[in-house]
mmCIF file of the N, C-alpha and C atoms, coordinates in Angstrom:
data_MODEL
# 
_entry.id   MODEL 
# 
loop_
_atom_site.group_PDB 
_atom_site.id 
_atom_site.type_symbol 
_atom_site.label_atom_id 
_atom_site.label_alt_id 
_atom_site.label_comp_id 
_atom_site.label_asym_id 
_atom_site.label_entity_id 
_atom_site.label_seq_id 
_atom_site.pdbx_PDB_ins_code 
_atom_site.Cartn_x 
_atom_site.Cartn_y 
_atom_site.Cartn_z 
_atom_site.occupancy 
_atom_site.B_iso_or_equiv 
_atom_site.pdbx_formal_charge 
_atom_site.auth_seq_id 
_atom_site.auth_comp_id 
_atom_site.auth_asym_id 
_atom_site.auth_atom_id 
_atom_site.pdbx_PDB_model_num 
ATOM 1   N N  . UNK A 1 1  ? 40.159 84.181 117.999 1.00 0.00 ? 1  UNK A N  1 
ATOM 2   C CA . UNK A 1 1  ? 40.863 84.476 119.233 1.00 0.00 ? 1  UNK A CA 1 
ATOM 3   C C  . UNK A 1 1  ? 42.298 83.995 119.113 1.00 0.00 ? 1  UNK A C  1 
ATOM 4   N N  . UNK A 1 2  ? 43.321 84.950 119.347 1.00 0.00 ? 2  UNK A N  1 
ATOM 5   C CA . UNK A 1 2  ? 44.651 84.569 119.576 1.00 0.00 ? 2  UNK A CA 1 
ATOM 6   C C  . UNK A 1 2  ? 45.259 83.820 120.313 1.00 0.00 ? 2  UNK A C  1 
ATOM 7   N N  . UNK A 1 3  ? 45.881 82.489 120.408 1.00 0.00 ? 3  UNK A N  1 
ATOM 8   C CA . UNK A 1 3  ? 46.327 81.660 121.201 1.00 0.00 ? 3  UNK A CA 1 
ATOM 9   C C  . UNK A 1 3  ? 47.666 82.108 121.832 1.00 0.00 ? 3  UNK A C  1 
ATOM 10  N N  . UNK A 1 4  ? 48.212 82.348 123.253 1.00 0.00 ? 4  UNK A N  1 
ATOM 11  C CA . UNK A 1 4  ? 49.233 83.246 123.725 1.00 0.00 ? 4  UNK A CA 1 
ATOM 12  C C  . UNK A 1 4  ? 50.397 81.957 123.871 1.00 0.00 ? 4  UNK A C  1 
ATOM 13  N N  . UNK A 1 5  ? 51.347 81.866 123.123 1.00 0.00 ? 5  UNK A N  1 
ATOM 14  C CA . UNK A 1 5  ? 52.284 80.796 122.545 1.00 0.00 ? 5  UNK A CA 1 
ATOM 15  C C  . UNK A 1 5  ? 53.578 80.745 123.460 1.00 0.00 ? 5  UNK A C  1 
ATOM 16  N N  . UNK A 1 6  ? 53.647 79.938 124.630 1.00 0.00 ? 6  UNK A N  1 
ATOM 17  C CA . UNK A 1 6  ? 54.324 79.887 125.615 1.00 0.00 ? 6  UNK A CA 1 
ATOM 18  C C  . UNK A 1 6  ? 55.791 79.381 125.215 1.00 0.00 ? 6  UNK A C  1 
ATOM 19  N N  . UNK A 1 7  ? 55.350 78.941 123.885 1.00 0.00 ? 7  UNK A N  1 
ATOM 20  C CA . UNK A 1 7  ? 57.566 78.510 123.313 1.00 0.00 ? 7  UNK A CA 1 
ATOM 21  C C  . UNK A 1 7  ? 57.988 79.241 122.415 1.00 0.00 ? 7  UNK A C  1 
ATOM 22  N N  . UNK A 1 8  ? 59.155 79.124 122.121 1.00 0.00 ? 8  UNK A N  1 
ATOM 23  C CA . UNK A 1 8  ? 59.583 79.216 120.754 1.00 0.00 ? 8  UNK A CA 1 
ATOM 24  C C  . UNK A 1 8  ? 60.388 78.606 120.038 1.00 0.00 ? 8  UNK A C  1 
ATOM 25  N N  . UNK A 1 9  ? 60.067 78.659 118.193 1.00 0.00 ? 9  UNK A N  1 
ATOM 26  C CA . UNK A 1 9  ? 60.870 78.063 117.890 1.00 0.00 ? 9  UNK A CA 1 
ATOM 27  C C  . UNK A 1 9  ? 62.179 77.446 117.867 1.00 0.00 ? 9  UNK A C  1 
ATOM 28  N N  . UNK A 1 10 ? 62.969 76.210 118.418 1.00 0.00 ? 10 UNK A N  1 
ATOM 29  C CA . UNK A 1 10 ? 64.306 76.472 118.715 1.00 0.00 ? 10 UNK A CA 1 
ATOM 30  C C  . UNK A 1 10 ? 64.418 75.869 119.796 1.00 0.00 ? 10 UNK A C  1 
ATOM 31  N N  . UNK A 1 11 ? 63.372 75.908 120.506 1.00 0.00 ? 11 UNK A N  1 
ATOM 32  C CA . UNK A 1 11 ? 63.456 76.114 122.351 1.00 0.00 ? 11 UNK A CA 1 
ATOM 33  C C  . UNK A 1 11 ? 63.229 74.754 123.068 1.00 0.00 ? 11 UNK A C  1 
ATOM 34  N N  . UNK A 1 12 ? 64.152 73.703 123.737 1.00 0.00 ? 12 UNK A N  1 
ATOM 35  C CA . UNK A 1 12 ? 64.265 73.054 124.413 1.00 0.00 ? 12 UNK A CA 1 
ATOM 36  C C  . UNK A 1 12 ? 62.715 72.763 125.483 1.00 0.00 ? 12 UNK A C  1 
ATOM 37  N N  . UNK A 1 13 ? 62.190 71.633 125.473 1.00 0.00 ? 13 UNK A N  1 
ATOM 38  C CA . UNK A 1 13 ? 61.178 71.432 126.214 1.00 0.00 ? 13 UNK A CA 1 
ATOM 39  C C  . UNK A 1 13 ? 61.431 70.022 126.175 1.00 0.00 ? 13 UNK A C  1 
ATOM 40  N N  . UNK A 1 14 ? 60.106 69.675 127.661 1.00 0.00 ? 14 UNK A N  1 
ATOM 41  C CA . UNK A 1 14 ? 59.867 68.098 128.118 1.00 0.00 ? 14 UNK A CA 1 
ATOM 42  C C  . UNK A 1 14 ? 58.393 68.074 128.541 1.00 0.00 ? 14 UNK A C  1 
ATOM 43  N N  . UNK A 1 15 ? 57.945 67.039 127.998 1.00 0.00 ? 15 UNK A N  1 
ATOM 44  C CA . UNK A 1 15 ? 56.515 66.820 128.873 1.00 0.00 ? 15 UNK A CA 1 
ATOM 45  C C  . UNK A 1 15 ? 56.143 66.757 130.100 1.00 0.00 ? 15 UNK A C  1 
ATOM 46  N N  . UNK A 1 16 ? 55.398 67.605 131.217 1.00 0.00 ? 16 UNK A N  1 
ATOM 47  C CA . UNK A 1 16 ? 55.070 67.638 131.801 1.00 0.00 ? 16 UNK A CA 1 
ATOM 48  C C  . UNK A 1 16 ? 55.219 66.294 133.018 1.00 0.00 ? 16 UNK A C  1 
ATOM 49  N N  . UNK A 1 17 ? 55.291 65.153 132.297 1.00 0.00 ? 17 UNK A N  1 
ATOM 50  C CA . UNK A 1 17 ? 55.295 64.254 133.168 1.00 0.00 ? 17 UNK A CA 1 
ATOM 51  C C  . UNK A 1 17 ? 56.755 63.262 133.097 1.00 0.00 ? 17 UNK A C  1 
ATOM 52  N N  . UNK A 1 18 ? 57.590 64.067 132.014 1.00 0.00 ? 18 UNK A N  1 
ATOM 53  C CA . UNK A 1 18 ? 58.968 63.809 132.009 1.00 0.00 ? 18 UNK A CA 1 
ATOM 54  C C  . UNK A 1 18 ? 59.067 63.032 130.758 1.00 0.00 ? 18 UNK A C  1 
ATOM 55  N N  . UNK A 1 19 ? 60.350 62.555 130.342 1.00 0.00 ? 19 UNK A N  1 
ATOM 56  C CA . UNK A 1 19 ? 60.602 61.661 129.015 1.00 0.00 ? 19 UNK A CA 1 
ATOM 57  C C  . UNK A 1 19 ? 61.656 62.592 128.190 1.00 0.00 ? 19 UNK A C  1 
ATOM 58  N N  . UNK A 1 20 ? 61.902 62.644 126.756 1.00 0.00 ? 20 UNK A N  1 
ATOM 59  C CA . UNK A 1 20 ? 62.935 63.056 126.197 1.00 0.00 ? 20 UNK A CA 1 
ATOM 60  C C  . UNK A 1 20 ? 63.011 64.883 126.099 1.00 0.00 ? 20 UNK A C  1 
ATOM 61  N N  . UNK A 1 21 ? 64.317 64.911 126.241 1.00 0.00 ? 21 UNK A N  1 
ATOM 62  C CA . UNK A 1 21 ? 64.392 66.639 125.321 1.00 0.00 ? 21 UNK A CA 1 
ATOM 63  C C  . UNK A 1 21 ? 63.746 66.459 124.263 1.00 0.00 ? 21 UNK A C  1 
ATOM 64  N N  . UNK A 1 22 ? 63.178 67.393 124.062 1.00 0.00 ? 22 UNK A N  1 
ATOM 65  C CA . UNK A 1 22 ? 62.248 67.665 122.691 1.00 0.00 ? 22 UNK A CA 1 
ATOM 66  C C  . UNK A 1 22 ? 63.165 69.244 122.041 1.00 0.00 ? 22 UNK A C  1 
ATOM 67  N N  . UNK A 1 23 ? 62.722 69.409 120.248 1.00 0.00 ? 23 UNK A N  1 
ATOM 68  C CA . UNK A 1 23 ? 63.333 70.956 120.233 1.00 0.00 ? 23 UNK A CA 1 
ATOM 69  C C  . UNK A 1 23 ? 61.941 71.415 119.423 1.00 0.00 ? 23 UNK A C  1 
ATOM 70  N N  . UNK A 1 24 ? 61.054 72.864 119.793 1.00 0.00 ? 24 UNK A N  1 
ATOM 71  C CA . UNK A 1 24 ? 59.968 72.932 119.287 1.00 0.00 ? 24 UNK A CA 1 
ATOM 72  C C  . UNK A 1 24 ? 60.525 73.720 117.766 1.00 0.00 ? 24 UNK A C  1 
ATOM 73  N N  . UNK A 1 25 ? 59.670 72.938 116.866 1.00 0.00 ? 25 UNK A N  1 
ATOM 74  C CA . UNK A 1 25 ? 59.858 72.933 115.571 1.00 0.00 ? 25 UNK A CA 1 
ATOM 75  C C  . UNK A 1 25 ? 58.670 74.103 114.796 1.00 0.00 ? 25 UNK A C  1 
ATOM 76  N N  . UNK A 1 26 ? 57.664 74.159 115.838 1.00 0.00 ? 26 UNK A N  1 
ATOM 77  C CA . UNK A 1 26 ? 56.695 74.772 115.178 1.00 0.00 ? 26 UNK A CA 1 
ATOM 78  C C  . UNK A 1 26 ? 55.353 74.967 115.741 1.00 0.00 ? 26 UNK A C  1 
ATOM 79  N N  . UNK A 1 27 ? 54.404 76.177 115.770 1.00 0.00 ? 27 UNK A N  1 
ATOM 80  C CA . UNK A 1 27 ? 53.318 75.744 116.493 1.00 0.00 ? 27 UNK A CA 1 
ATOM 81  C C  . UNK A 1 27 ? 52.426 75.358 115.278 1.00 0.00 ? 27 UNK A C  1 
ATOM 82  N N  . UNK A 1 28 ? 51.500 74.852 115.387 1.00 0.00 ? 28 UNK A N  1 
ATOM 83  C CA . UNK A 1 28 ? 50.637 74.035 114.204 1.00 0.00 ? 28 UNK A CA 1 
ATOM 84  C C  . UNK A 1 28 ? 49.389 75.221 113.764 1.00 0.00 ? 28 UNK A C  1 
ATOM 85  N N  . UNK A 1 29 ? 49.838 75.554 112.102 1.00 0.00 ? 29 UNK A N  1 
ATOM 86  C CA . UNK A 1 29 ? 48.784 76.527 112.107 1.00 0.00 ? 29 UNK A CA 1 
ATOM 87  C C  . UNK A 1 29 ? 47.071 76.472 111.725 1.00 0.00 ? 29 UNK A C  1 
ATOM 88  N N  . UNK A 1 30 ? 46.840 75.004 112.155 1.00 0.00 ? 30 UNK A N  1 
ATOM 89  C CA . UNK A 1 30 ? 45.532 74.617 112.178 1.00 0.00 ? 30 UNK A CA 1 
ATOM 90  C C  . UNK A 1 30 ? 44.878 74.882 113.677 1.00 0.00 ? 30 UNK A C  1 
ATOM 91  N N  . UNK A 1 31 ? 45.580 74.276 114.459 1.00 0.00 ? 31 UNK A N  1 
ATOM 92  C CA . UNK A 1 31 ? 45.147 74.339 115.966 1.00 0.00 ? 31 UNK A CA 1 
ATOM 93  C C  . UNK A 1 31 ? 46.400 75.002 116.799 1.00 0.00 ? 31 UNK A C  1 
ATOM 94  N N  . UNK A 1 32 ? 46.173 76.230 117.003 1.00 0.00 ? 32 UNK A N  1 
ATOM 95  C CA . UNK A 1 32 ? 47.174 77.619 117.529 1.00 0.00 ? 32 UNK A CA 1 
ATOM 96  C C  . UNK A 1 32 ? 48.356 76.597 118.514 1.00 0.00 ? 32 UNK A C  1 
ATOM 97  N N  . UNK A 1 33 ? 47.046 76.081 119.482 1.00 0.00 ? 33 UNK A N  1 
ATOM 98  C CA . UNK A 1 33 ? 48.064 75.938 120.945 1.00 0.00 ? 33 UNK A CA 1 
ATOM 99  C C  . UNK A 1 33 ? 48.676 74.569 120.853 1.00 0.00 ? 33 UNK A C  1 
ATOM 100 N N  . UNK A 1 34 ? 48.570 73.942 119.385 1.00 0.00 ? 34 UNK A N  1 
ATOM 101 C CA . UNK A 1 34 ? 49.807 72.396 119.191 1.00 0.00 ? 34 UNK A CA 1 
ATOM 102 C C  . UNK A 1 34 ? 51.212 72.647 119.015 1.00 0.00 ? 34 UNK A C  1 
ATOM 103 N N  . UNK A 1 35 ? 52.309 72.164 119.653 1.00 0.00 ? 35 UNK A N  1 
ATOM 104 C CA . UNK A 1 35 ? 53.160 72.389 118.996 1.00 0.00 ? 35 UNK A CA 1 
ATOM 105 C C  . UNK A 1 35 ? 54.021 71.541 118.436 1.00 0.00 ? 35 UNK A C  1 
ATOM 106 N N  . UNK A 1 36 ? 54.816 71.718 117.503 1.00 0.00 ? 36 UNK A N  1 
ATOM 107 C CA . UNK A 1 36 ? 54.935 70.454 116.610 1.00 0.00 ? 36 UNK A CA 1 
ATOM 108 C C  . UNK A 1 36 ? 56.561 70.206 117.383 1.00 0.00 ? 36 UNK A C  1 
ATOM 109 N N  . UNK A 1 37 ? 57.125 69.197 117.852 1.00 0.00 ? 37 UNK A N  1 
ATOM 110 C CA . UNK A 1 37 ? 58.518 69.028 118.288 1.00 0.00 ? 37 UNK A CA 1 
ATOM 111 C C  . UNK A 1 37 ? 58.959 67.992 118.158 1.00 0.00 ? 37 UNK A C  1 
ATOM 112 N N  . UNK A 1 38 ? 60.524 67.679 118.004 1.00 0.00 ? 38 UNK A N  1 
ATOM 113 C CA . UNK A 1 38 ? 61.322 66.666 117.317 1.00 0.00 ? 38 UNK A CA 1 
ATOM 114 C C  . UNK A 1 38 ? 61.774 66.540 118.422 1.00 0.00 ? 38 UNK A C  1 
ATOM 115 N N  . UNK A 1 39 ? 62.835 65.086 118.548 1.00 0.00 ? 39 UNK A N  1 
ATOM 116 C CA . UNK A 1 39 ? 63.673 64.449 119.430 1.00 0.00 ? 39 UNK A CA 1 
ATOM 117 C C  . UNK A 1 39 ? 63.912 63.527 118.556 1.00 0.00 ? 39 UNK A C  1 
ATOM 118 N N  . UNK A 1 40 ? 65.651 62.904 119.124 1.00 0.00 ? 40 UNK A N  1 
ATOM 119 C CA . UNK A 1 40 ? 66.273 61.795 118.290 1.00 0.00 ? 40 UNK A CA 1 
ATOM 120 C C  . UNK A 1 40 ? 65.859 60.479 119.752 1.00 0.00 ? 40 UNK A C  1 
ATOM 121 N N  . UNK A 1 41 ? 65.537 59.061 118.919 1.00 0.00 ? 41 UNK A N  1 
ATOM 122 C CA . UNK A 1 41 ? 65.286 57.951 119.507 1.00 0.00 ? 41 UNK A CA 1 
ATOM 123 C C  . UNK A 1 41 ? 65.815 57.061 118.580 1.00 0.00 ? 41 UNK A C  1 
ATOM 124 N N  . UNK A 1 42 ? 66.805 56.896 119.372 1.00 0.00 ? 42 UNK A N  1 
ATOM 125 C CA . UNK A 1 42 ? 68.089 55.401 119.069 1.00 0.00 ? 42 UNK A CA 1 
ATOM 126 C C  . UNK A 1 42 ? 68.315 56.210 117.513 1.00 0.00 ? 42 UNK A C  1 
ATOM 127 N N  . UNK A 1 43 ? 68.801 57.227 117.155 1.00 0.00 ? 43 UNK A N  1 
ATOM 128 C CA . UNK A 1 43 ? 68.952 57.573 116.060 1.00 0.00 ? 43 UNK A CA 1 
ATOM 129 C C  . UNK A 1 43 ? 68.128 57.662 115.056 1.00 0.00 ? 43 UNK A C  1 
ATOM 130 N N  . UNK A 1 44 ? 67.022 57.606 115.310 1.00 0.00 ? 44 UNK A N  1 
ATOM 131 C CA . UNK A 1 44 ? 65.386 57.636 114.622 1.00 0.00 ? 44 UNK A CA 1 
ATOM 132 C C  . UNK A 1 44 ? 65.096 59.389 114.857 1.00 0.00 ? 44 UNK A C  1 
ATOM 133 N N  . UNK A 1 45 ? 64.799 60.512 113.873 1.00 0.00 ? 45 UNK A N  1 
ATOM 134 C CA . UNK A 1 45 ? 64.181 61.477 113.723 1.00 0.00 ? 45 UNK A CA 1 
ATOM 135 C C  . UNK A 1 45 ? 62.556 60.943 114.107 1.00 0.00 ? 45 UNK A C  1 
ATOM 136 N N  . UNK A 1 46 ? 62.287 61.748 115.568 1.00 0.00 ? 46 UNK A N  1 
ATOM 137 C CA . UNK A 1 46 ? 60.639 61.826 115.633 1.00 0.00 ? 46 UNK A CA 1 
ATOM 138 C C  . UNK A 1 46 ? 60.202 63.204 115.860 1.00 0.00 ? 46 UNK A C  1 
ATOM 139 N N  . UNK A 1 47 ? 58.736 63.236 115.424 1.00 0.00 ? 47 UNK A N  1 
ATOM 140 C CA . UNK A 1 47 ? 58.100 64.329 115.097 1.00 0.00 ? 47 UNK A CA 1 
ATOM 141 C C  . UNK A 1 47 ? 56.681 64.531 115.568 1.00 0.00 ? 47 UNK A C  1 
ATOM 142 N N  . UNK A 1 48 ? 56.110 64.887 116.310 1.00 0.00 ? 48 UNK A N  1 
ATOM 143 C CA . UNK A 1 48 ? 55.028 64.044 117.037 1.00 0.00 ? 48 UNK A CA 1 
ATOM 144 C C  . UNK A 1 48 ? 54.826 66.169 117.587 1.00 0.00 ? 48 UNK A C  1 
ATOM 145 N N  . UNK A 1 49 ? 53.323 66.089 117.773 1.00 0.00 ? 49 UNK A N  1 
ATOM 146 C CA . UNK A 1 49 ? 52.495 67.538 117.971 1.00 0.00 ? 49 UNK A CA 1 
ATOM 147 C C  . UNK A 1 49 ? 51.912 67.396 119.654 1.00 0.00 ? 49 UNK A C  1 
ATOM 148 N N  . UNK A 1 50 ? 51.892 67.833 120.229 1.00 0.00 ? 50 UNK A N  1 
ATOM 149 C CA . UNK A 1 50 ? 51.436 68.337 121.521 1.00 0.00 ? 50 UNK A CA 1 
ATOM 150 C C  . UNK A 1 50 ? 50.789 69.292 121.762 1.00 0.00 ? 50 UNK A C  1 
ATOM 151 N N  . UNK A 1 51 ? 49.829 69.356 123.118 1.00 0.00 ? 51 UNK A N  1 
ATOM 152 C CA . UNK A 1 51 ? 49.248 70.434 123.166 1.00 0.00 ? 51 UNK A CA 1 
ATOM 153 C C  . UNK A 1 51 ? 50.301 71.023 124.258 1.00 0.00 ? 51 UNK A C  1 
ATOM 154 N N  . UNK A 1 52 ? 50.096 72.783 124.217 1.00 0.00 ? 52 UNK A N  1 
ATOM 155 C CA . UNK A 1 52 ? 51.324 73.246 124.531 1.00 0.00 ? 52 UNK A CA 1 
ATOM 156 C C  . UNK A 1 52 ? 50.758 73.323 126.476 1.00 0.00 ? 52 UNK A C  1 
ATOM 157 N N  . UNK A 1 53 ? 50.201 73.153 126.778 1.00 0.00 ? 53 UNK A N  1 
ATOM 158 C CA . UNK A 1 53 ? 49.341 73.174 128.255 1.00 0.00 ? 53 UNK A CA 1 
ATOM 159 C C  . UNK A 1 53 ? 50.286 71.866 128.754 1.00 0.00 ? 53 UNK A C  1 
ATOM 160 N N  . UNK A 1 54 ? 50.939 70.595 127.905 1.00 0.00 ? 54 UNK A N  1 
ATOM 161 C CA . UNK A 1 54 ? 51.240 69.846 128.920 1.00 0.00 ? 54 UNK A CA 1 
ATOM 162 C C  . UNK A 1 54 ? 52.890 69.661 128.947 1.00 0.00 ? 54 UNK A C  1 
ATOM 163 N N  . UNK A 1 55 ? 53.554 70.644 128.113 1.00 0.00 ? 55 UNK A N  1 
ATOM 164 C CA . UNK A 1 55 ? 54.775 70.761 128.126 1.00 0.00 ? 55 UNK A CA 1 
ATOM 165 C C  . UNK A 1 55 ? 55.562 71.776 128.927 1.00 0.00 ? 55 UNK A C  1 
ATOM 166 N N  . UNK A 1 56 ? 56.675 71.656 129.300 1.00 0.00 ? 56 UNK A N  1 
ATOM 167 C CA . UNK A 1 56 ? 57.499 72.733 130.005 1.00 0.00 ? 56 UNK A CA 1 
ATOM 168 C C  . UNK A 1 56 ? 59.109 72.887 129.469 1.00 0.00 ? 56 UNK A C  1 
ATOM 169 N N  . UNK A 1 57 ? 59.187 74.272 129.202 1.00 0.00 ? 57 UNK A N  1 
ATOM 170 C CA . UNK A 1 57 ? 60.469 74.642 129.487 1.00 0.00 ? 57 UNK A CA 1 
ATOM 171 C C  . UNK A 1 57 ? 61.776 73.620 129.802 1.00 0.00 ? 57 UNK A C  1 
ATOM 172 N N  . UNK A 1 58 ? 62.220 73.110 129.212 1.00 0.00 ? 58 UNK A N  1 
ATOM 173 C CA . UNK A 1 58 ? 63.744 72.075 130.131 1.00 0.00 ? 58 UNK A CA 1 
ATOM 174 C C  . UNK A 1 58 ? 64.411 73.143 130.660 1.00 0.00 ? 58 UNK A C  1 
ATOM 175 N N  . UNK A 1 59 ? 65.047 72.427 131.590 1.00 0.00 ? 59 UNK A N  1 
ATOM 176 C CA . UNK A 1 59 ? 65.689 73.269 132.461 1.00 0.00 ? 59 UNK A CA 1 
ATOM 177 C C  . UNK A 1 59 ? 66.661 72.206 132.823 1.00 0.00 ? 59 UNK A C  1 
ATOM 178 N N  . UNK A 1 60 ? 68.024 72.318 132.370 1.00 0.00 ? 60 UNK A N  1 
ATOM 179 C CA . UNK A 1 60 ? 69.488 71.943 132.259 1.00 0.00 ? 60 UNK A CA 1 
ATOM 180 C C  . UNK A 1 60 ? 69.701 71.307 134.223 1.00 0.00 ? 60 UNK A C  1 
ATOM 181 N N  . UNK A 1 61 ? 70.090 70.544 134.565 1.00 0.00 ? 61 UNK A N  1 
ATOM 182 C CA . UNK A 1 61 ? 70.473 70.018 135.891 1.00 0.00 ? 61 UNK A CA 1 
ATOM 183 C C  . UNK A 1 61 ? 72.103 70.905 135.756 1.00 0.00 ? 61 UNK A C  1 
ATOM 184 N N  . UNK A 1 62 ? 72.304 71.814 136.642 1.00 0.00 ? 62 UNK A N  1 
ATOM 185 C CA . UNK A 1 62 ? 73.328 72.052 137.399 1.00 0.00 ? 62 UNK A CA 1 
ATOM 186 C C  . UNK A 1 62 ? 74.225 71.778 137.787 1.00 0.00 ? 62 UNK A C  1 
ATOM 187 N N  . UNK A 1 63 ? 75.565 71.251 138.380 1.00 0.00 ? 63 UNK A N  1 
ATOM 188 C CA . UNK A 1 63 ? 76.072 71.012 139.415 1.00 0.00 ? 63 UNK A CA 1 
ATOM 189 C C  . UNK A 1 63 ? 76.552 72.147 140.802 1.00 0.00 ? 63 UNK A C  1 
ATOM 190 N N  . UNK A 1 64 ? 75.739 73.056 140.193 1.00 0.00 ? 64 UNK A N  1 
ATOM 191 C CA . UNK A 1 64 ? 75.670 74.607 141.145 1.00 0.00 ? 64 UNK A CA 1 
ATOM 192 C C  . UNK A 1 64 ? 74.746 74.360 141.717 1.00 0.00 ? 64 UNK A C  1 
ATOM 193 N N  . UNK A 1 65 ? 73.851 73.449 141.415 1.00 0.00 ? 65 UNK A N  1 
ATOM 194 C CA . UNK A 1 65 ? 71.935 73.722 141.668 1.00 0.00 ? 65 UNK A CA 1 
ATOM 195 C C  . UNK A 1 65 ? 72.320 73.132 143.321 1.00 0.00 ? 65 UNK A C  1 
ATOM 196 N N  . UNK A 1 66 ? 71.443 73.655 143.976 1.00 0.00 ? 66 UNK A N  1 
ATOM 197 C CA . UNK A 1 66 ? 71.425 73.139 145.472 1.00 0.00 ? 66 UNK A CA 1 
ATOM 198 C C  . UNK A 1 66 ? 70.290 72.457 145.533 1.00 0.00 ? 66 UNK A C  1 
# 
C-alpha cells in the first residue's frame, strides 16, 4: 500500500507541538510515512526521523498577518 507523502523534499516544517524549523531531507524508504529532517542546534547538524502525522507545514509569522 502506498503511503500519500504530505512534504517535500526541501520543505520547511515544525512539530506539531512546536520547537525548531526543521528542512525535510527525505522520506525513509523502509517505513513510507518517516520523514527524515535536519535543523542546526547551537551550530550542531541534527538529523533525527519522524512520523509524518505529527509534523506541519511552517508557516513564516507575518507582519501583514492580523
Amino acid at each position: 500500500m502506498a503511503i500519500d507523502q504530505k512534504f517535500k523534499t526541501g520543505e520547511a516544517v515544525v512539530l506539531n507541538s512546536g520547537g525548531p524549523t526543521m528542512t525535510v531531507v527525505r522520506y525513509d524508504p523502509i517505513d513510507g510515512d518517516e520523514v527524515v529532517c535536519q535543523w542546526f542546534y547551537k551550530e550542531k547538524l541534527e538529523t533525527k526521523a519522524f512520523h509524518q502525522d505529527v509534523l506541519r507545514k511552517h508557516e513564516p509569522l507575518s507582519f501583514f498577518s492580523v
